[in-house]
Structures are given as C-alpha cells and as structure tokens.
N, C-alpha and C positions, 0 to 999 in steps of 0.2 A: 369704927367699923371692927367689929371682932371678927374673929377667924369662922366662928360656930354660923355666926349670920349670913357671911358673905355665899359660903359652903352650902346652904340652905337653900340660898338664893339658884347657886349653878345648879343644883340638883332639880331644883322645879324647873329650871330654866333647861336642863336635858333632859328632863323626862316629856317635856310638851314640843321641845322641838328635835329629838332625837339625834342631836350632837351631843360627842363625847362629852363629860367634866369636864377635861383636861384643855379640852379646844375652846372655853372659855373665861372669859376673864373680868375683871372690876369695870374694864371700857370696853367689854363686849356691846359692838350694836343689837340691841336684839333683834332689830326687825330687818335690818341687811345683812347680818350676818348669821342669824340664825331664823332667818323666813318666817319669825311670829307675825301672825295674821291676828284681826279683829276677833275671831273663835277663841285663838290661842291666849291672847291677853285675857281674855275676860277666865280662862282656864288657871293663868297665872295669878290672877290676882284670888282667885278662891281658892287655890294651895296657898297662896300667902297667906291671907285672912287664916286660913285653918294651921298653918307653923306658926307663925306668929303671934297668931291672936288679937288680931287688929281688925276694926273695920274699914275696908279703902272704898271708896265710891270710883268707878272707874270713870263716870261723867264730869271729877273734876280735877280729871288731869289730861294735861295736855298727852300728845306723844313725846315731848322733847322730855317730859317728867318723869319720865319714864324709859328713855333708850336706852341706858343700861342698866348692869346688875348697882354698879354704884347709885345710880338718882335711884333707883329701887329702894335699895337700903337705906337711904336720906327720907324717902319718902314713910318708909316703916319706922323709923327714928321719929320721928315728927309725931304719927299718928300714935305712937307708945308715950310722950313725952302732953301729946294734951288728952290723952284720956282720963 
C-alpha cells in the first residue's frame, strides 16, 4: 500500500461523504462511519475507475470487499495486477 494510493482513496472517500481527510483511515468503515449508501458506492467506484485506471464491476463484490479504504486498495491491487 503506498502512501499516494491510500491518499487517493480518502480523498474520493471525502469528497462523496463529506468527512474531513483527516477523520479517516486504512480501517475506516465506510458505510458506518462514513454513511456511504448504494448511490455513493457506485459514485466511489467511478472516481476509482477514473484515478486508478481500473475496471471494477461493483456486482462482484460483496460489501465486506469493500468496507474499507484498505479492502479498497486490495481490491485496485488485484484489478491492476490481472489486467
């Protein structure tokens, strides 16, 4: 996990749920602790796709693949790794 990733990750993840940076972390929940809803994920996952340059289908992942900024970042690892 690099520094420039993780950073990437909190910034989409406050600009869609409007908490600060700072109030989040590698084991941010995002859906209890930062109130992303069904809209918001699929908002998240098209800033990802567009920073990263990854294709992510949001229909195959669970929620738990998803709860934080770290399974986030696993999951962009992954999809960079079999392109």
């Amino acid at each position: 996990m690099t520094t420039l990733e993780i950073n990437s990750i909190f910034n989409i993840l406050s600009k869609i749920s409007y908490i600060p940076v700072d109030e989040i972390s590698a084991e941010t929940d995002i859906f209890k602790d930062l109130d992303i809803d069904s809209l918001g994920i699929v908002e998240t996952f098209v800033a990802l796709e567009r920073n990263f340059g990854v294709k992510l289908n949001p229909v195959l992942f669970t929620r738990e693949d998803i709860q934080t900024p770290q399974k986030i970042l696993h999951l962009i690892s992954n999809a960079k790794n079999s392109a």
